[in-house]
Structure formats: C-alpha cells, structure tokens
PDB file of N, CA, C and O in Angstrom:
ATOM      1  N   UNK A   1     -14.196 -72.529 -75.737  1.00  0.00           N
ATOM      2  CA  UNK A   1     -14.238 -71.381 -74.844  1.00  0.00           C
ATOM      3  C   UNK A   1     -15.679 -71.113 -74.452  1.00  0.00           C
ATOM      4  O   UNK A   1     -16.498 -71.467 -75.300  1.00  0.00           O
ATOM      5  N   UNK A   2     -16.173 -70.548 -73.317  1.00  0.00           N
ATOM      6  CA  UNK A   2     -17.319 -70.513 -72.414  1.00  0.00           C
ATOM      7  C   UNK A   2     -17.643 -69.150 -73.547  1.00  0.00           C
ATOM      8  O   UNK A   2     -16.850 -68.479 -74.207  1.00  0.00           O
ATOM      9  N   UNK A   3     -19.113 -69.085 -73.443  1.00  0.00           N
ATOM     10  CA  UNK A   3     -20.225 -68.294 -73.786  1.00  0.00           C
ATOM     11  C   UNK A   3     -20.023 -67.233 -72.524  1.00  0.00           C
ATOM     12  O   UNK A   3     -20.429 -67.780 -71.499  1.00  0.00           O
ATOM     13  N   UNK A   4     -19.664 -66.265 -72.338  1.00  0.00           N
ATOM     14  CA  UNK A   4     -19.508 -65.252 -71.301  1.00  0.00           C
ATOM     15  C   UNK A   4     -20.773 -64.099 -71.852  1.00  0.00           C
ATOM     16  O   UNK A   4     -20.689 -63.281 -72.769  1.00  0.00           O
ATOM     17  N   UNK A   5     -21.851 -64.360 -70.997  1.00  0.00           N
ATOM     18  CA  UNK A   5     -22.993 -62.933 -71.404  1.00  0.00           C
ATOM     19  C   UNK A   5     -22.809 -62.153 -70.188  1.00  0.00           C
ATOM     20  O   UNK A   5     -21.920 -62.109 -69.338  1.00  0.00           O
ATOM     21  N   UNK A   6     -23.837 -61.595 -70.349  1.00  0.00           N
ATOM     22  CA  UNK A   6     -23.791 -60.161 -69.671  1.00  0.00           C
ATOM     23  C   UNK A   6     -24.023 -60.520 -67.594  1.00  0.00           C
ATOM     24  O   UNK A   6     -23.773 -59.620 -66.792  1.00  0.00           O
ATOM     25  N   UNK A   7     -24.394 -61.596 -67.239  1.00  0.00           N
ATOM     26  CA  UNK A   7     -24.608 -61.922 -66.122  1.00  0.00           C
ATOM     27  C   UNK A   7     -23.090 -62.201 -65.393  1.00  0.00           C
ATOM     28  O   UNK A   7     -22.804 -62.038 -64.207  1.00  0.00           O
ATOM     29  N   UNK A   8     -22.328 -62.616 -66.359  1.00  0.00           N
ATOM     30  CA  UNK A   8     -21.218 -63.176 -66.246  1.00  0.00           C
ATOM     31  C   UNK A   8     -20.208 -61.546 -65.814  1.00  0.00           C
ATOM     32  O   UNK A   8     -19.695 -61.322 -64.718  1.00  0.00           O
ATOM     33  N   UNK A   9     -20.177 -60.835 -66.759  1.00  0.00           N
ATOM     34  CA  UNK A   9     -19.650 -59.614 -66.428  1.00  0.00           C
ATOM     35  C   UNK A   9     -20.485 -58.762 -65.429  1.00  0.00           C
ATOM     36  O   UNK A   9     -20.011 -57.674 -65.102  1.00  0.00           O
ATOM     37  N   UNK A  10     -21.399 -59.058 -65.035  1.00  0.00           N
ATOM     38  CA  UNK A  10     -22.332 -57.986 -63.788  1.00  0.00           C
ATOM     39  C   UNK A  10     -21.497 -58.917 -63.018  1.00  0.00           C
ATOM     40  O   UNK A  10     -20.361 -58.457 -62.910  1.00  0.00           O
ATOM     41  N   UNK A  11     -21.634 -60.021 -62.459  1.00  0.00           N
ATOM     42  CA  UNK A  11     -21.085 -60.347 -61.424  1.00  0.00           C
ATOM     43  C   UNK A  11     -19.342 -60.158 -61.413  1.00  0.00           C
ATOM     44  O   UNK A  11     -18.821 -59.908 -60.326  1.00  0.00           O
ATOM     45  N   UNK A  12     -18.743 -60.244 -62.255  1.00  0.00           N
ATOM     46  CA  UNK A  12     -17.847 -60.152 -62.056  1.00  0.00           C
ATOM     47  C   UNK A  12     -16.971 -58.747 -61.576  1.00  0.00           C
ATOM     48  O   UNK A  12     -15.789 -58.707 -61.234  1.00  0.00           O
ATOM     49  N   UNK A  13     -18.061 -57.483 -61.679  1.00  0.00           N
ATOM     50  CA  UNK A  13     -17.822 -56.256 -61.399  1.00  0.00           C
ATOM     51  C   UNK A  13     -19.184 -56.514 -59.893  1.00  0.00           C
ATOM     52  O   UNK A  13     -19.462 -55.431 -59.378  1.00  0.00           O
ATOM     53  N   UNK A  14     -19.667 -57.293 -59.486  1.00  0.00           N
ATOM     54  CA  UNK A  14     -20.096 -57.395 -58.189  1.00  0.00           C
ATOM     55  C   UNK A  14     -18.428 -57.831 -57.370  1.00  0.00           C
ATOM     56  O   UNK A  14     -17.940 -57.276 -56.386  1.00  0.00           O
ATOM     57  N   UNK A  15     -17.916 -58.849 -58.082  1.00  0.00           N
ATOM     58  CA  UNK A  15     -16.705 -59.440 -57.233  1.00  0.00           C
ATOM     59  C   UNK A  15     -15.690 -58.074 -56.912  1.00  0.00           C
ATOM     60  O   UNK A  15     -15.348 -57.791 -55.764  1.00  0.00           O
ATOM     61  N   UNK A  16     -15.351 -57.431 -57.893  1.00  0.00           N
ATOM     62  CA  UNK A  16     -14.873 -56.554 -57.750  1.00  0.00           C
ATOM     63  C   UNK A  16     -14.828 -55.310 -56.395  1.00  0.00           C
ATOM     64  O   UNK A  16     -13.923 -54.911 -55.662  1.00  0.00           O
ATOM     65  N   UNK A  17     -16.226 -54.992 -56.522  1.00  0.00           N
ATOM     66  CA  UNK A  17     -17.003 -54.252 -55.667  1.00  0.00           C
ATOM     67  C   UNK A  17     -17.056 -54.391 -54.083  1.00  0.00           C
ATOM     68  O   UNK A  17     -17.228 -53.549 -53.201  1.00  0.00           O
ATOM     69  N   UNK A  18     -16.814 -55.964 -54.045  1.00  0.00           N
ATOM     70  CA  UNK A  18     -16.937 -56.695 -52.692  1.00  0.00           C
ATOM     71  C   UNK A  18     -15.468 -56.839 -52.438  1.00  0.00           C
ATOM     72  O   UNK A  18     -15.118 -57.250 -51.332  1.00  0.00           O
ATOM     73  N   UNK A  19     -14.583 -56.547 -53.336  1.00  0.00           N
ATOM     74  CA  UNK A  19     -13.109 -56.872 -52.580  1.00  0.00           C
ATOM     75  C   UNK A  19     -13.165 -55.189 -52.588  1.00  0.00           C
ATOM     76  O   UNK A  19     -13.212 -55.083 -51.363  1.00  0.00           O
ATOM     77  N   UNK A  20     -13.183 -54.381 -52.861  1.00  0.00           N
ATOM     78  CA  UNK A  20     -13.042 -52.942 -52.608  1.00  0.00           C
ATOM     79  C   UNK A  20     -13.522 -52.709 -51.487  1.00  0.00           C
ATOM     80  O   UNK A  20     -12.711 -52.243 -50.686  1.00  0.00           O
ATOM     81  N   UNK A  21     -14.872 -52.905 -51.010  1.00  0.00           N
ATOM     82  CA  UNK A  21     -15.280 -52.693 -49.560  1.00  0.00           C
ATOM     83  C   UNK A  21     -14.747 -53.683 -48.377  1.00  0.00           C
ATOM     84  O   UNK A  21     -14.846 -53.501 -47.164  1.00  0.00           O
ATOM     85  N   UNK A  22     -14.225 -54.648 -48.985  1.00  0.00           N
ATOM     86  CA  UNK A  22     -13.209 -55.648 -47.710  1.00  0.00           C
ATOM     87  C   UNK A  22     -12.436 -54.610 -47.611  1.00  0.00           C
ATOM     88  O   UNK A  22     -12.563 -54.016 -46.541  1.00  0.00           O
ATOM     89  N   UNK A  23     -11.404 -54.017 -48.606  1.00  0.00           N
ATOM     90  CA  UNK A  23      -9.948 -53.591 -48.266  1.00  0.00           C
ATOM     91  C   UNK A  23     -10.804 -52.327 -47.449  1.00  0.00           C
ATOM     92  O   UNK A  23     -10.375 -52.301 -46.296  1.00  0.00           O
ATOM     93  N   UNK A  24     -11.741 -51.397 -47.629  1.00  0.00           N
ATOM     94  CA  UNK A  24     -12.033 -50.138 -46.895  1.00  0.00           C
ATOM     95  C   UNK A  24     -12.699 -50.577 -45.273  1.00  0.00           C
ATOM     96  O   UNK A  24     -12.379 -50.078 -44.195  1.00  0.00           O
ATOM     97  N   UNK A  25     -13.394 -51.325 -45.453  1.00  0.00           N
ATOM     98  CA  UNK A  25     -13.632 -52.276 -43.741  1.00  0.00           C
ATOM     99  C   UNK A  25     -12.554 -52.784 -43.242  1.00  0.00           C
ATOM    100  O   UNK A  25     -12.730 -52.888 -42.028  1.00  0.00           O
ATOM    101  N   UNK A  26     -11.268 -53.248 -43.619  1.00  0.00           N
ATOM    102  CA  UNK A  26     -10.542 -54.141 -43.366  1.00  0.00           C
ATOM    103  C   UNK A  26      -9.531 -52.198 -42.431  1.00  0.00           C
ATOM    104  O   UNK A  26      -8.612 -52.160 -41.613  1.00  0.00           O
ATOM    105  N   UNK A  27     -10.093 -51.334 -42.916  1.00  0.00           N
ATOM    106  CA  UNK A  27      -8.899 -50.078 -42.464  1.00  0.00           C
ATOM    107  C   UNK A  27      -9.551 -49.795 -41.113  1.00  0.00           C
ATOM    108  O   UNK A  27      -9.313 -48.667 -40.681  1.00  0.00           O
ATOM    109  N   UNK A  28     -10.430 -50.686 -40.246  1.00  0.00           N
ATOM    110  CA  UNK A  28     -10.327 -50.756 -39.132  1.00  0.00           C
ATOM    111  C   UNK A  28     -10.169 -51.597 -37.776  1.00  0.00           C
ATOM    112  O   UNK A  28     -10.626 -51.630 -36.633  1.00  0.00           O
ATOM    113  N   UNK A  29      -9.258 -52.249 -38.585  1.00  0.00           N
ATOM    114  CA  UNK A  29      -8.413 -53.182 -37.833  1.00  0.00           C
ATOM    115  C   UNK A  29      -6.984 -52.618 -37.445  1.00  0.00           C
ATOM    116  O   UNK A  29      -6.117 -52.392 -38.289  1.00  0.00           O
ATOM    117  N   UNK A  30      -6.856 -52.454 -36.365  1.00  0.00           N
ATOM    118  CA  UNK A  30      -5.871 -51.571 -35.660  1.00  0.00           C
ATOM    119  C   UNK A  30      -4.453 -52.337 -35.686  1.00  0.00           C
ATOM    120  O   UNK A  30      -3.331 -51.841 -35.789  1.00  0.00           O
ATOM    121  N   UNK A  31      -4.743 -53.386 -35.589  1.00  0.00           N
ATOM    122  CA  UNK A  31      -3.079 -54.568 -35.868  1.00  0.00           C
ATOM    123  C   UNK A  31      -2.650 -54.506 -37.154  1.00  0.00           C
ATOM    124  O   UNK A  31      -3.036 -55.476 -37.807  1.00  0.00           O
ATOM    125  N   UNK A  32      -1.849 -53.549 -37.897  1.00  0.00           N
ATOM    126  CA  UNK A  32      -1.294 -54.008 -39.615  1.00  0.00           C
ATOM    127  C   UNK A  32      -0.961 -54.982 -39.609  1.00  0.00           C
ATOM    128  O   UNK A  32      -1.183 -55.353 -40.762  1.00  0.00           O
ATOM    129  N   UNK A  33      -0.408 -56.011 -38.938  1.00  0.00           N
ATOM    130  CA  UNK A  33      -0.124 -56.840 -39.502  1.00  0.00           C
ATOM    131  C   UNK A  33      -1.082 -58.263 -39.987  1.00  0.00           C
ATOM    132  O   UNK A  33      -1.128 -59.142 -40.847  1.00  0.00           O
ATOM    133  N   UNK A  34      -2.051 -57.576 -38.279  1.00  0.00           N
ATOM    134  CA  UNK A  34      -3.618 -58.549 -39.159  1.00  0.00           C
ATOM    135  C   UNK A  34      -4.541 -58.237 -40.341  1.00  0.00           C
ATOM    136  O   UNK A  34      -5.109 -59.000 -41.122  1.00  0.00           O
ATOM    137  N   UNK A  35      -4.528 -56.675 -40.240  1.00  0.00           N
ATOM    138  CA  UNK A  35      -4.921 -55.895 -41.282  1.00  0.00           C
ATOM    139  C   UNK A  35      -4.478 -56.435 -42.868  1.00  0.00           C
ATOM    140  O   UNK A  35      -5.259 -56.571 -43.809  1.00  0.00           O
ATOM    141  N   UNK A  36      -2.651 -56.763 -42.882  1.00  0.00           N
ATOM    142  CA  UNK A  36      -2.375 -57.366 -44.342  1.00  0.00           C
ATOM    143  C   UNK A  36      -2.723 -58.775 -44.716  1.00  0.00           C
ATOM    144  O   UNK A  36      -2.772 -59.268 -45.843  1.00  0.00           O
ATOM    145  N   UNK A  37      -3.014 -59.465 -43.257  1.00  0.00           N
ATOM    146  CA  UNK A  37      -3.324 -60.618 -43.312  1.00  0.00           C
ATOM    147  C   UNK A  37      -4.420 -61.257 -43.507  1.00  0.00           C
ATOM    148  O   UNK A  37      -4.543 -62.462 -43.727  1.00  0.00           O
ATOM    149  N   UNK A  38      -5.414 -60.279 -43.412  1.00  0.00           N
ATOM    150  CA  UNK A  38      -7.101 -60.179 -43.609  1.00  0.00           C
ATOM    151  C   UNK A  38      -7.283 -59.903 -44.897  1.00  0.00           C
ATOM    152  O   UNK A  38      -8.100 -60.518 -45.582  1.00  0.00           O
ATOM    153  N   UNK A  39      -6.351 -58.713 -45.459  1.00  0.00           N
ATOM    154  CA  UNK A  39      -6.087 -58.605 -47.071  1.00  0.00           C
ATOM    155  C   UNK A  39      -5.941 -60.059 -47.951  1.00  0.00           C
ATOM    156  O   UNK A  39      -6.521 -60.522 -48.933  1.00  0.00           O
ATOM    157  N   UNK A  40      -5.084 -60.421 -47.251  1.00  0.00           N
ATOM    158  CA  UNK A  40      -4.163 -61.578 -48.200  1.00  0.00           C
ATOM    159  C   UNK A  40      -4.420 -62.932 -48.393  1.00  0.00           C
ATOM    160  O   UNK A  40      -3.893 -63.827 -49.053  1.00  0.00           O
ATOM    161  N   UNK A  41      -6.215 -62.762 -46.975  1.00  0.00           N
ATOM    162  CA  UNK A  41      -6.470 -63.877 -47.437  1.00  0.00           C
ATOM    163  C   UNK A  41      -7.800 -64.114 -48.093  1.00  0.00           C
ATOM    164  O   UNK A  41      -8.086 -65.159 -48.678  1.00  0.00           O
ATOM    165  N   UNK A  42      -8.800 -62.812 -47.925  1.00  0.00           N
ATOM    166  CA  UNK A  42      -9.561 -62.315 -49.181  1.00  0.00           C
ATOM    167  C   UNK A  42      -8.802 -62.040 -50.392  1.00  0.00           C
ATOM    168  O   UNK A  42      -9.394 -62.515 -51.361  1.00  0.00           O
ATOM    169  N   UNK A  43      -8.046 -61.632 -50.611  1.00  0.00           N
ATOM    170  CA  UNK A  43      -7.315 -61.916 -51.849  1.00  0.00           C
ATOM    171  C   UNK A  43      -7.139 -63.291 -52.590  1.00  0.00           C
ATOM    172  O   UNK A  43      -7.551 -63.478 -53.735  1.00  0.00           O
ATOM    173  N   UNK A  44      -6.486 -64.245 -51.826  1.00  0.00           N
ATOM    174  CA  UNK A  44      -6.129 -65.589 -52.316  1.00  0.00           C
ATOM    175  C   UNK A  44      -7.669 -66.213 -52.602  1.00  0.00           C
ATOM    176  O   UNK A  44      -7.931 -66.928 -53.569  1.00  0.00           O
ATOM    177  N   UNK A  45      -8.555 -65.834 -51.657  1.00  0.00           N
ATOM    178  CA  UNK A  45      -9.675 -66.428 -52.019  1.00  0.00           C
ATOM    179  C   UNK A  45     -10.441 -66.091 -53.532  1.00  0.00           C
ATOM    180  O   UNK A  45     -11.164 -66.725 -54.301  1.00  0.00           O
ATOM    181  N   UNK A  46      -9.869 -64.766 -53.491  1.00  0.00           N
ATOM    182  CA  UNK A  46     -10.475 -64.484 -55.145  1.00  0.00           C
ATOM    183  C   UNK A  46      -9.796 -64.943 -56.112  1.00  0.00           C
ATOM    184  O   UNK A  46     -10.371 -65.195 -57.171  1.00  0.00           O
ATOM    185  N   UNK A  47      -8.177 -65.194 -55.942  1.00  0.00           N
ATOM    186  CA  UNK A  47      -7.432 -65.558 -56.859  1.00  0.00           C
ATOM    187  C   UNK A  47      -7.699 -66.998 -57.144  1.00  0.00           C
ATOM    188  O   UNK A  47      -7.397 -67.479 -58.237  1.00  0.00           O
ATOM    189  N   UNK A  48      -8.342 -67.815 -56.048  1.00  0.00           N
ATOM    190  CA  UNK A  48      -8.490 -69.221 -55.857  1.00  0.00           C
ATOM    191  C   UNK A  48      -9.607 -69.472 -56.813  1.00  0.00           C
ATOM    192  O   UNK A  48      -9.455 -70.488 -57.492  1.00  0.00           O
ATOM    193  N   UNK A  49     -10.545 -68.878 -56.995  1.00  0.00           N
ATOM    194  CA  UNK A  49     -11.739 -68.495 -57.632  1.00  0.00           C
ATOM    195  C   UNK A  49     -11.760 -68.530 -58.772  1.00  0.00           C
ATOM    196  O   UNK A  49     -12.477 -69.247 -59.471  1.00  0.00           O
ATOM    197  N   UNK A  50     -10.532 -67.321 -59.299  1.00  0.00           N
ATOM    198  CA  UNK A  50     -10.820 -66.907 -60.731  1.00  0.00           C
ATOM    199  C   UNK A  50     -11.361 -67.419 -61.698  1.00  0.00           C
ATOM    200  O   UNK A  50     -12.203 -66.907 -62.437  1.00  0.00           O
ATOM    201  N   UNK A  51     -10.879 -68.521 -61.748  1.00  0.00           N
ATOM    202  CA  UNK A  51     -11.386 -69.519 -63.435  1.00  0.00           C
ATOM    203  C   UNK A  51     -12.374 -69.891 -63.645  1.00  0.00           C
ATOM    204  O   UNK A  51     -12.560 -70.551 -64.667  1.00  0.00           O
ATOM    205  N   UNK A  52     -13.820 -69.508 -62.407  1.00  0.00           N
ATOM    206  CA  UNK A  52     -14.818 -70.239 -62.233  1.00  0.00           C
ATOM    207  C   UNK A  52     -15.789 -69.583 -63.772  1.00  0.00           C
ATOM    208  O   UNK A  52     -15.853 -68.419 -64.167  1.00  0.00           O
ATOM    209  N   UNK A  53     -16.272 -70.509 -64.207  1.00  0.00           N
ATOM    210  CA  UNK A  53     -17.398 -69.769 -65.355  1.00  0.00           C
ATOM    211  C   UNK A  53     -18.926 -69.938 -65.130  1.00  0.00           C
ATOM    212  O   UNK A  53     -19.808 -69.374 -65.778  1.00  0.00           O
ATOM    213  N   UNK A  54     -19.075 -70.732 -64.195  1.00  0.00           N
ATOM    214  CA  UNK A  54     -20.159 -71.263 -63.675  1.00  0.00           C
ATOM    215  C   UNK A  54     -21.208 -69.970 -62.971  1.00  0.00           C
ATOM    216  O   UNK A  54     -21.324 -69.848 -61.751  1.00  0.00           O
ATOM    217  N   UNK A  55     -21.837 -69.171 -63.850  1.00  0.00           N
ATOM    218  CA  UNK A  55     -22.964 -67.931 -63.032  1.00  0.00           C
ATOM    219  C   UNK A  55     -23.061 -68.603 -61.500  1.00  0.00           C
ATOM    220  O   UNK A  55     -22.437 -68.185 -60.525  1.00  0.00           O
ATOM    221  N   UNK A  56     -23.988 -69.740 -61.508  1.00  0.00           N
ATOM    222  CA  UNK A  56     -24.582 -69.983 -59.810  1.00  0.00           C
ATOM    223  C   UNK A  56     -23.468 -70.715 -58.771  1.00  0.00           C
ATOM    224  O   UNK A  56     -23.656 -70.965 -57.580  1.00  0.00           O
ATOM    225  N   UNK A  57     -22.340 -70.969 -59.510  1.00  0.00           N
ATOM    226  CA  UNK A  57     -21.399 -70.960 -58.812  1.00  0.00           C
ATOM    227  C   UNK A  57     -20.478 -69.913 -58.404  1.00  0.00           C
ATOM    228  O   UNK A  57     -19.579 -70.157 -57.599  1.00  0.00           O
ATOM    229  N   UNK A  58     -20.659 -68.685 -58.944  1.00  0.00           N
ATOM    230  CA  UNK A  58     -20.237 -67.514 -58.894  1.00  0.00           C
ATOM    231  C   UNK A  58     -21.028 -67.153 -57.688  1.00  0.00           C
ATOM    232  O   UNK A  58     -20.459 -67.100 -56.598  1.00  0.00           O
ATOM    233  N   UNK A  59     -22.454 -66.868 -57.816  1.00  0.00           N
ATOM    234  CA  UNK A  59     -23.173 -66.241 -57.369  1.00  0.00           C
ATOM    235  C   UNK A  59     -23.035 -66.871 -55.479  1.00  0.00           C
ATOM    236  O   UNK A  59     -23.117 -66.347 -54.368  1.00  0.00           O
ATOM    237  N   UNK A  60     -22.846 -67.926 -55.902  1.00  0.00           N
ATOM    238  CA  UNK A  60     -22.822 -68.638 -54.167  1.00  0.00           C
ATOM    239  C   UNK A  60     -21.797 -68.412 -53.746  1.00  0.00           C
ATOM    240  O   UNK A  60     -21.857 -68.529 -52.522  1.00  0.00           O
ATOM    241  N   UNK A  61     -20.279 -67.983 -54.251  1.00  0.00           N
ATOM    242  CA  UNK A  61     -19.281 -67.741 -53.851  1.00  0.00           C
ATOM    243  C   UNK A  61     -19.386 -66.249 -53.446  1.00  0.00           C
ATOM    244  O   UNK A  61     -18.668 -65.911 -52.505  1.00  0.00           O
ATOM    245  N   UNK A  62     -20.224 -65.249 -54.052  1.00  0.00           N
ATOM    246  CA  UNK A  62     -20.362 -64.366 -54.122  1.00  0.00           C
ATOM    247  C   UNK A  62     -20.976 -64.038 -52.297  1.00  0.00           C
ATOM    248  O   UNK A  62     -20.574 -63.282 -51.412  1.00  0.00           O
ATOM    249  N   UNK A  63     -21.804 -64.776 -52.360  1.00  0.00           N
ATOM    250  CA  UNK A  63     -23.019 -64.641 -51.229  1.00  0.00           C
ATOM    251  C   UNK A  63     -21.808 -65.566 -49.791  1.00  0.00           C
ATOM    252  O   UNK A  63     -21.336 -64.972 -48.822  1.00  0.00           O
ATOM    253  N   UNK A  64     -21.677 -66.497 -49.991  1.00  0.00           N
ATOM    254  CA  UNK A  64     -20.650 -66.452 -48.998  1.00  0.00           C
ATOM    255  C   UNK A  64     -19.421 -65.876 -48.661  1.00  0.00           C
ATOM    256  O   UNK A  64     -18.901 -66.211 -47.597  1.00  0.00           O
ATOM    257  N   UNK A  65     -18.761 -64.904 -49.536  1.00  0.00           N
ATOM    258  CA  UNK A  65     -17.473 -63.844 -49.185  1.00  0.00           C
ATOM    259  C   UNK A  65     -18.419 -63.054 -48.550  1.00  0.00           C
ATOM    260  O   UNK A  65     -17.943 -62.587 -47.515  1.00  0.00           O
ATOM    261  N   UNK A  66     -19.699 -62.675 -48.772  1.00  0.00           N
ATOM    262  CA  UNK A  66     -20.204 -61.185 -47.782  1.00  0.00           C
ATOM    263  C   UNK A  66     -20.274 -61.615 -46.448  1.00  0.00           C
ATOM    264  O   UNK A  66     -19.854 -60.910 -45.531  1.00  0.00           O
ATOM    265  N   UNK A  67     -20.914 -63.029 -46.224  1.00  0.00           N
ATOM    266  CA  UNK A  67     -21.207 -63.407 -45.223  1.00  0.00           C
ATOM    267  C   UNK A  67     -20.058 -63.603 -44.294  1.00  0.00           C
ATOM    268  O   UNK A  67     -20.279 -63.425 -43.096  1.00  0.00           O
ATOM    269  N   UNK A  68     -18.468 -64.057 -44.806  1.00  0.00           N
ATOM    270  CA  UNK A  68     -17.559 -64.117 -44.011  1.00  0.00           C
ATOM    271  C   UNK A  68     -17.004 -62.959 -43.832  1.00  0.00           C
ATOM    272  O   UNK A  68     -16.301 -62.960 -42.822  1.00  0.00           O
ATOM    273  N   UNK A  69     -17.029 -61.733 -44.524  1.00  0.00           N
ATOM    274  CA  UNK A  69     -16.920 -60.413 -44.638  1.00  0.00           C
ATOM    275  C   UNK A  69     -17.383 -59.702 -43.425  1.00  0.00           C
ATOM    276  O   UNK A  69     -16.717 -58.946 -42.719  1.00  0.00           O
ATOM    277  N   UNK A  70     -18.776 -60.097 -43.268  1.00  0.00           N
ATOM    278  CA  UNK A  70     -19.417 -59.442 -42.431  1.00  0.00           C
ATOM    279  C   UNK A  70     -19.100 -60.056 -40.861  1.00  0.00           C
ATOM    280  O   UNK A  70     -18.857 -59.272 -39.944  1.00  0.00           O
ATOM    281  N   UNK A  71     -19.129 -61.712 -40.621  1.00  0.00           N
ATOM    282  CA  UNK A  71     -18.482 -61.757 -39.446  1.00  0.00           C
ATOM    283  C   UNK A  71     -16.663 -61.353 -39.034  1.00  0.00           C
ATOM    284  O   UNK A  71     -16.301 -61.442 -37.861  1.00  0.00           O
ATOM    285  N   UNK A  72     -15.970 -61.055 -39.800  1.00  0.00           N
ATOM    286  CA  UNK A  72     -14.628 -60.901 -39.684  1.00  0.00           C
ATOM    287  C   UNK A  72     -14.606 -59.616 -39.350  1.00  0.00           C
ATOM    288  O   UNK A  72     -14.050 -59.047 -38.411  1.00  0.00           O
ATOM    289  N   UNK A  73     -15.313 -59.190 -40.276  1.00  0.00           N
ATOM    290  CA  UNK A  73     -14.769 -57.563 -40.234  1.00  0.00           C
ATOM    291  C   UNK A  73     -16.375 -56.764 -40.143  1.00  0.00           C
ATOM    292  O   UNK A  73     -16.895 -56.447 -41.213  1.00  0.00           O
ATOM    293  N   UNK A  74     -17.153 -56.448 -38.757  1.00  0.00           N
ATOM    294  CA  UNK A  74     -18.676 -55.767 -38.878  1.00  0.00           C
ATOM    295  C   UNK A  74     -18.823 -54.310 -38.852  1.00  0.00           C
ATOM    296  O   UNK A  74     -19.803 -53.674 -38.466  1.00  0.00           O
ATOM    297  N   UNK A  75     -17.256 -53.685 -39.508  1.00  0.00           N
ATOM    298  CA  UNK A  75     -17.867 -52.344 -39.554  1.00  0.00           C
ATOM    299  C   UNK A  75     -18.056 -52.329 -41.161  1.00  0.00           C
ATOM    300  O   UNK A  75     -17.788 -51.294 -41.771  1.00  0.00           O
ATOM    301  N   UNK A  76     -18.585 -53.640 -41.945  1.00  0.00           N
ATOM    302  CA  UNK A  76     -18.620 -53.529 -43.648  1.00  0.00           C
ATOM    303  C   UNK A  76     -20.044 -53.356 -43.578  1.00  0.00           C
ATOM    304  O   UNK A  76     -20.704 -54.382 -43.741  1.00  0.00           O
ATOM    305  N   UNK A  77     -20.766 -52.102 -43.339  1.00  0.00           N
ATOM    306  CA  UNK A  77     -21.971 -52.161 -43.596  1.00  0.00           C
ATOM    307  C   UNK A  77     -22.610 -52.277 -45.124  1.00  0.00           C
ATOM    308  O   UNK A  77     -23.699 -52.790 -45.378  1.00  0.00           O
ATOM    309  N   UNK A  78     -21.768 -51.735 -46.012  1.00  0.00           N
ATOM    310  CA  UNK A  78     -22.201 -52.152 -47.157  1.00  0.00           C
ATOM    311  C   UNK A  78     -22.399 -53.426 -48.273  1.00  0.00           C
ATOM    312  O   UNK A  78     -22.958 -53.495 -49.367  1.00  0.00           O
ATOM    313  N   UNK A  79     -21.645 -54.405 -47.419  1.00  0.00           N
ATOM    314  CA  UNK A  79     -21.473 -55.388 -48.247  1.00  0.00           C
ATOM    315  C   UNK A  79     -22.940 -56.556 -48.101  1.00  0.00           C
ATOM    316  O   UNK A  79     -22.994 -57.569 -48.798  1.00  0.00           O
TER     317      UNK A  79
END
C-alpha cells in the first residue's frame, strides 16, 4: 500500500474544491440538459482518475481540469 502524506491529502481536497466550483459555474448554462452533461462528464473524469497515487501526476491532472474548466465554462472565475 502507497505511503499517502500530507501533499497527497491537500491535493486531494484541491480535487474536491475544483469539482465544487465546476458544478457552481456549470449553473450558468441555460440548456439542463447540457448543464447535466457538463456535470457528467467532469464527473467521469474524476472517477476515471481516482486511483491515481502519483502527487505530480495528480498535480498535472489537477492543472489541466482548471484549464478545460475555464474554456468550457468562463464564468469559473475562481478556479
């Protein structure tokens, strides 16, 4: 079993953080049905993810969800 320190759990409450502000950016998309579909596929992408233990493979996955975040959906100013 992987050595999980403390970098490991910061990011993983970064991942967290970044699917919370998708779903609150994602509430201005006026089509629900693109709206669940924009959900569902930031979702799968995290679920696709999960098992990763790798910090700088985290971290790059990390840095590219904002970046597709931000062109999909540009009212995510926080991310």
């Amino acid at each position: 079993m992987p050595d999980f320190g403390l970098k490991y759990f910061i990011l993983q409450q970064r991942v967290i953080h970044l699917y919370r502000n998708a779903i609150r950016a994602s509430r201005n998309i006026p089509d629900p049905r693109a709206r669940s579909e924009t959900i569902a596929w930031f979702r799968s992408e995290i679920e696709r993810n999960r098992w990763l233990t790798d910090v700088a493979i985290i971290e790059d996955k990390i840095t590219t969800a904002r970046r597709e975040i931000r062109q999909i959906l540009p009212s995510s100013q926080t991310l």
